[in-house]
C-alpha positions in Angstrom: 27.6 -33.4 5.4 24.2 -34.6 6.8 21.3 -34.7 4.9 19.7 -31.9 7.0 22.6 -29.5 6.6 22.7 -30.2 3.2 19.3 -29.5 2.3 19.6 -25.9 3.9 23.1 -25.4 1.1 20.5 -26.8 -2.0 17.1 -24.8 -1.1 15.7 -21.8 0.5 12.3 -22.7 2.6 9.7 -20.5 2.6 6.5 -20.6 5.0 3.4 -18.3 4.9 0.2 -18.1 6.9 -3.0 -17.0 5.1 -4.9 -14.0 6.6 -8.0 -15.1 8.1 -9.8 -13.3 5.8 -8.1 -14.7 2.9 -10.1 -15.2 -0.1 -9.7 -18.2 -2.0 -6.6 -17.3 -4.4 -4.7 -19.8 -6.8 -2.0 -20.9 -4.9 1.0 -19.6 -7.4 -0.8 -16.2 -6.8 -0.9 -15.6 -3.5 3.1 -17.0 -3.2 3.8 -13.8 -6.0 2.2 -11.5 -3.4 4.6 -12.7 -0.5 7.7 -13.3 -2.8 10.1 -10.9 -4.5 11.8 -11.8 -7.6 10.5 -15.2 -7.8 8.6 -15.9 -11.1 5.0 -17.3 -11.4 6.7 -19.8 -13.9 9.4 -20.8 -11.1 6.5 -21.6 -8.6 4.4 -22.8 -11.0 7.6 -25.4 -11.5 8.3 -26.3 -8.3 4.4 -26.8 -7.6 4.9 -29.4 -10.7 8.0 -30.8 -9.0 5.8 -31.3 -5.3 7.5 -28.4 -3.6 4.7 -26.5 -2.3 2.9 -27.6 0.3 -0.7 -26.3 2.0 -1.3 -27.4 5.4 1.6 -29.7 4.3 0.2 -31.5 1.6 1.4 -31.3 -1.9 -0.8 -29.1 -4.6 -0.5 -28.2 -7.7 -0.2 -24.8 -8.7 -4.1 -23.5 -9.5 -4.7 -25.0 -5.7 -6.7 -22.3 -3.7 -5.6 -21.1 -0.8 -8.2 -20.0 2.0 -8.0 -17.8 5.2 -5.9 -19.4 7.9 -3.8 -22.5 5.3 -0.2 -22.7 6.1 1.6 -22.8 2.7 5.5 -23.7 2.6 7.5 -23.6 -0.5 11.2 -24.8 -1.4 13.0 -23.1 -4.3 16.1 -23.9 -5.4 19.5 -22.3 -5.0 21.0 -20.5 -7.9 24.3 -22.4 -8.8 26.9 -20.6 -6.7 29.0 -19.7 -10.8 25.8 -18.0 -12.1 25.4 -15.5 -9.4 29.1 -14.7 -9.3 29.7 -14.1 -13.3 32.1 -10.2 -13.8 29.5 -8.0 -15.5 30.6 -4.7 -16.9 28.4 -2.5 -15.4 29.7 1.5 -15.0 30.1 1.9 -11.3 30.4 6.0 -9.8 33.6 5.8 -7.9 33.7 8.3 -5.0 36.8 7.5 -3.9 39.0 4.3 -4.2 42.6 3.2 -2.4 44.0 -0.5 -1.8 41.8 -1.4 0.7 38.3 0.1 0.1 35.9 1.6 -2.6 33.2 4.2 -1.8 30.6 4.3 -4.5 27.4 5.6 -5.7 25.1 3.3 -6.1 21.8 4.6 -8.3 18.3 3.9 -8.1 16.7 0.0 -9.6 20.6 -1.0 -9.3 20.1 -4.7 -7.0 23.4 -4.8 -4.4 23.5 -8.6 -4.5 22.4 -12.1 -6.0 19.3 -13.7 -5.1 16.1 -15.3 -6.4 14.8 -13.7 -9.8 18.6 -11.4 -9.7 21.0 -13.7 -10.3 22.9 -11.2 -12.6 23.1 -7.1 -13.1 23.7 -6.8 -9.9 26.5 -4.5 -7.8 28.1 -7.8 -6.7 28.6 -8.9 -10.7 29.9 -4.7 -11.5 32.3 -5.5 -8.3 34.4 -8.7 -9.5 34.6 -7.5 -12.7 36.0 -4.4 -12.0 38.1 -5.1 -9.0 38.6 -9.0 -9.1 38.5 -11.0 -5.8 36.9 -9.5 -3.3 37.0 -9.8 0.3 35.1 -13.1 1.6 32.0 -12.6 3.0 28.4 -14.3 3.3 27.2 -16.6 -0.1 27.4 -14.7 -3.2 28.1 -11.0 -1.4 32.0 -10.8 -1.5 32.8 -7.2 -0.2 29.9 -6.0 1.1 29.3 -4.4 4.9 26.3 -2.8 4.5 23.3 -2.8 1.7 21.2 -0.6 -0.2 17.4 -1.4 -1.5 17.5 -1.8 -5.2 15.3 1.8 -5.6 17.2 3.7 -2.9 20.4 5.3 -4.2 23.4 6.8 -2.3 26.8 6.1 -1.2 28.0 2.9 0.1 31.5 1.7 1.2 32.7 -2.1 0.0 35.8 -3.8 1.7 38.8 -5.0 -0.9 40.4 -7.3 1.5 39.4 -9.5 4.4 40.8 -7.6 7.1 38.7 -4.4 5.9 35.9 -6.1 5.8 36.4 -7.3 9.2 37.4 -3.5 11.0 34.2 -1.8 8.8 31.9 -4.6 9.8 32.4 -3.8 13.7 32.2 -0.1 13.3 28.5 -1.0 11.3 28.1 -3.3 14.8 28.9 -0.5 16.7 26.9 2.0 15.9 30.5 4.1 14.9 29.4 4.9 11.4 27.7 8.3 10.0 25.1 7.7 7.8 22.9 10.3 6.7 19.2 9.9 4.1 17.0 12.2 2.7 13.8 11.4 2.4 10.0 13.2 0.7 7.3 11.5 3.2 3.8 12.4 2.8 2.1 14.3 5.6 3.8 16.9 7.9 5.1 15.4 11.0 3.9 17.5 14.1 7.7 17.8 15.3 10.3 19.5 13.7 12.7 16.9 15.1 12.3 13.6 17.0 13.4 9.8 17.4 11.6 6.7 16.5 12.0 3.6 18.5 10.6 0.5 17.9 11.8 -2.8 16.9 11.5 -4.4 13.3 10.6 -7.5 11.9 9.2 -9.1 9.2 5.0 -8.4 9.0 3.1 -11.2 9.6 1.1 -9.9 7.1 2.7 -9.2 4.3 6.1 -11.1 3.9 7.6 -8.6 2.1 7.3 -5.9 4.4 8.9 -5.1 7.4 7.0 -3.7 10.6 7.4 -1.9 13.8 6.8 -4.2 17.0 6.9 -1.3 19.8 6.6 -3.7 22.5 10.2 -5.5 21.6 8.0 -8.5 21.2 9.7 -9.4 17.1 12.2 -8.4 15.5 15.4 -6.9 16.3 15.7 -2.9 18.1 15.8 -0.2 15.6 16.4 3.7 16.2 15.9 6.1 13.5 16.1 10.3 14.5 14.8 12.4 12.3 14.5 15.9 11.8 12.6 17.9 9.4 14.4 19.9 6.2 11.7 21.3 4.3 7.8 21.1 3.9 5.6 21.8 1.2 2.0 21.3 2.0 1.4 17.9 1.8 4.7 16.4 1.4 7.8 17.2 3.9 11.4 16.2 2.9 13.1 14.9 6.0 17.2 13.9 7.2 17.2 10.5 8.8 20.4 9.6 10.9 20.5 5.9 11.9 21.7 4.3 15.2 20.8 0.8 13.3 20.7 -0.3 10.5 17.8 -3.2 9.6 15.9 -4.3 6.5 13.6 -1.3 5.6 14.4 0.5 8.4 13.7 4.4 7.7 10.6 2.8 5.1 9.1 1.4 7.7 9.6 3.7 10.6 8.3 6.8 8.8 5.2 4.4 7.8 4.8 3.5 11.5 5.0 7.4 12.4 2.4 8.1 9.5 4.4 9.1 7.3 5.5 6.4 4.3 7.8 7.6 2.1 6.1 9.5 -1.2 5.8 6.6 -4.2 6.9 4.2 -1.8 5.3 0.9 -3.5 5.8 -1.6 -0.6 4.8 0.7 2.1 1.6 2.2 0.6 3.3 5.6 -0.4 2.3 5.3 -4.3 -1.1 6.5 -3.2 -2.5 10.0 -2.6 -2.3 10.0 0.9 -2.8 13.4 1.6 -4.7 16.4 -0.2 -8.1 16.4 -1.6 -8.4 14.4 -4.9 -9.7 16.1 -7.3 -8.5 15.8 -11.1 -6.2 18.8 -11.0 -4.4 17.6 -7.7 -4.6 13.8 -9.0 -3.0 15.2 -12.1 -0.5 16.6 -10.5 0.7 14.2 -8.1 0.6 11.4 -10.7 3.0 13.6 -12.8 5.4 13.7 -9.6 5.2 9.5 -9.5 6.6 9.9 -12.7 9.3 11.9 -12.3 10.1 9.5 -9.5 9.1 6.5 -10.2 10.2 4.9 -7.3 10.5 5.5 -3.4 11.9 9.1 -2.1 14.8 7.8 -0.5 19.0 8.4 -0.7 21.7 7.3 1.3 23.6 11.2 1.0 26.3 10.7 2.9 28.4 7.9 5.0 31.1 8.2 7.8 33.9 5.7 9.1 37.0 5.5 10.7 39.4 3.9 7.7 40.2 0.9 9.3 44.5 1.1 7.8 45.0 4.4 8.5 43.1 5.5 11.4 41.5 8.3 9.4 37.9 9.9 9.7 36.4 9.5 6.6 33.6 10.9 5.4 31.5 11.2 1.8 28.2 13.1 0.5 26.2 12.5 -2.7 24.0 15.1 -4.0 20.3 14.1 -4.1 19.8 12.4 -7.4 18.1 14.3 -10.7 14.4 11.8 -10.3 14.3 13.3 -6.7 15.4 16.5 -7.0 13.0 17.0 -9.7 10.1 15.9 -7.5 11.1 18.1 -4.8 11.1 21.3 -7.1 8.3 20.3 -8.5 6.6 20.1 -4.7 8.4 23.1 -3.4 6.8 25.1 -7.0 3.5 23.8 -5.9 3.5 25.0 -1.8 4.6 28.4 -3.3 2.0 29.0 -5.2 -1.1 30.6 -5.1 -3.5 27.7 -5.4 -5.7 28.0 -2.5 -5.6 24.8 0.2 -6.9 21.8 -1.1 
């Protein structure tokens, strides 16, 4: 193994450009801002052990970055045995056979391993329940597709090798059905349409995606839409995917104007539409609540079963934190409150 190709299997390499504009900001700071799940006590550490870098110089980690430093970072791996350990974590079988299982997965439940999740996870529920897996990338035995950690629905996970392999071309392919509901502030114009536009990750904000329209980053993304319900200032929508990338109906329906209601990463935890005043603040504060995370669930998934040859297809009722806030919108743009 050469030393280059072993470095990539002992650390993960990160590299972020500060914003122009950037004011000065400790350096373990503004790498929690850009980082998910990494600890200010893990960067703090590897700033200790020389592993970040601005403008490729070692710092320490109360260094202050300023508009336009490059900073990298290298973090360590987890140990391949602590991201794999069985945990018995309840799992909401759909359906099961020898070759696949269709789940529900709900809401703050992570699908895999990774940096500040190395356990709890739907990887650690799947081994202990079901054993070996099939093979797939580093630490994600079974999995075709993934879920974010605060979107729920149903997902499909592959038993054996040769599964995995038949569900991961009809995912290539475009073959599969997959169907979201989803409460986005604003009304769109259209009852129906199609968004287009490729995504990669912001060069603002590292933990964002965004739309490139031009094809000029990321990787071609098609999301149709079409509208289900609308109350006021909120509108519940059906999103079908052609693709399926990082974030890709979150940042669509922010592109379009339209982030999805308490939608943290993608600015929908603010009042975005309405007049605030205290009652209406109130109000939609009380709906963040009740969903206290973004409006978004996977509700139903099609594929072809790759033994027997037969159309499957599964549905998952809209979980109780989003149902609620949809009753509680639908209550609101039904009553006799005068516009706001």
């Amino acid at each position: 193994m050469s030393e280059d190709t072993e470095e990539k299997e002992l650390f993960e390499h990160y590299r972020f450009t500060a914003d122009p504009g950037q004011r000065p900001l400790r350096v373990d700071k503004f790498l929690m801002n850009l980082m998910e799940g990494v600890s200010r006590n893990k960067l703090q550490l590897a700033a200790a052990a020389g592993s970040v870098h601005v403008n490729g110089i070692a710092v320490k980690s109360n260094h202050r970055v300023k508009g336009g430093d490059v900073v990298t970072v290298l973090l360590e791996y987890p140990r391949r045995e602590l991201e794999l350990i069985p945990e018995n974590i309840p799992l909401d079988i759909v359906f099961e056979d020898d070759y696949l299982v269709v789940l529900h997965k709900p809401a703050g439940l992570v699908v895999h391993p990774g940096h500040g999740n190395y356990s709890g996870t739907l990887v650690n529920a799947l081994i202990y329940h079901f054993g070996d897996m099939a093979k797939n990338e580093r630490s994600r035995p079974g999995l075709v597709h993934r879920l974010d950690k605060d979107t729920s629905g149903v997902m499909v996970v592959a038993k054996d090798e040769n599964t995995l392999a038949h569900l991961a071309e009809q995912f290539y392919n475009r073959t599969t059905k997959r169907t979201y509901l989803a409460l986005i502030w604003g009304e769109p114009a259209e009852d129906e349409g199609k968004i287009v536009g490729h995504i990669g990750r912001s060069e603002k904000d590292r933990l964002q995606m965004a739309v490139y329209e031009d094809g000029s980053q990321g990787k071609h993304a098609v999301t149709h839409y079409k509208v289900v319900e609308r109350f006021r200032y909120v509108t519940l929508v059906e999103c079908k995917l052609e693709t399926g990338r990082t974030h890709q109906i979150r940042a669509h329906m922010k592109h379009l104007g339209h982030p999805l209601f308490n939608d943290e990463r993608y600015g929908g935890d603010q009042i975005l539409k309405g007049t605030v005043y205290t009652k209406y603040k109130q109000y939609v504060q009380n709906c963040f609540k009740l969903l206290p995370r973004q409006a978004l669930h996977a509700t139903s998934l099609g594929f072809v079963h790759p033994k027997t040859g037969e159309e499957m297809f599964f549905e998952r009722p809209l979980p109780e934190d989003m149902q609620a806030a949809i009753e509680k919108w639908r209550a609101y743009s039904e009553s006799a409150l005068p516009n706001q």
